[in-house]
C-alpha positions as MATLAB code, in Angstrom:
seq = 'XXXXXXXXXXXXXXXXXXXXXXXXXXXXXXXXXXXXXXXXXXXXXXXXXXXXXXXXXXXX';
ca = [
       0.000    0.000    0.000;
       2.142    3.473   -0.992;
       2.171    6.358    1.404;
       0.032    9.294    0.352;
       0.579   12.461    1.576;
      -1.663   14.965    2.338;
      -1.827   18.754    2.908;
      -3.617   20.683    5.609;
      -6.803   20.629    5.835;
      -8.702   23.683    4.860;
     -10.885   25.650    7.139;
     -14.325   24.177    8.233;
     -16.212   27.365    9.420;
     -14.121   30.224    9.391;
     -17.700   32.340   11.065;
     -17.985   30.060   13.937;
     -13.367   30.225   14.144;
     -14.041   34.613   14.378;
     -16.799   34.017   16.791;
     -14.611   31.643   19.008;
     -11.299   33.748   18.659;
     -12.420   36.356   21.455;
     -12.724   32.965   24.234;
      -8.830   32.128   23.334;
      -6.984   35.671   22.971;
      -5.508   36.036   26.338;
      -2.703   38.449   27.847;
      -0.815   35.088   27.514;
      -1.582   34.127   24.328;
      -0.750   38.028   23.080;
       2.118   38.053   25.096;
       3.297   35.132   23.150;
       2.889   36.479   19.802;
       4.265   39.325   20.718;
       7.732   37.737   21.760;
       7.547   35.475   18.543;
       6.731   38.645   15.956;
       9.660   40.435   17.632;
      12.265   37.514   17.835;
      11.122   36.896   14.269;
      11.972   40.184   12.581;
      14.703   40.873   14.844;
      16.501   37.758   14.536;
      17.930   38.262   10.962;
      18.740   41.982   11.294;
      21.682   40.364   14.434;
      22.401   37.602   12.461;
      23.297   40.183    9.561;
      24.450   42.478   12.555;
      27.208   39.559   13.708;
      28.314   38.213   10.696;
      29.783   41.816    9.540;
      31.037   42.255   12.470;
      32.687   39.131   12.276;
      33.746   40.111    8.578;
      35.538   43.256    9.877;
      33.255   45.658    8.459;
      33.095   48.950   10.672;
      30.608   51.635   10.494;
      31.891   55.254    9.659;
];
């Protein structure tokens, strides 16, 4: 029997998903995607950062 692979499954009732999103949006749950938006677009800029650095380049 071969292995098929499947994709994600696409959203059942996206109404009833906007109606339920106020019950799960907590000061946790913010606070988390808070920290993961801002380690996300920072993280490349100091990777950049520390790899010139690294390189010897100096800023004038």
């Amino acid at each position: 029997m071969p292995l098929r692979l499947t994709g994600p499954e696409p959203p059942g009732d996206v109404a009833r998903n906007l109606r339920d999103l106020p019950r799960y949006t907590t000061a946790s749950t913010l606070g988390a995607g808070f920290v993961a938006a801002l380690l996300g677009s920072t993280g490349p800029a100091l990777l950049v950062y520390q790899a010139a650095s690294g390189a010897g380049i100096r800023r004038r």
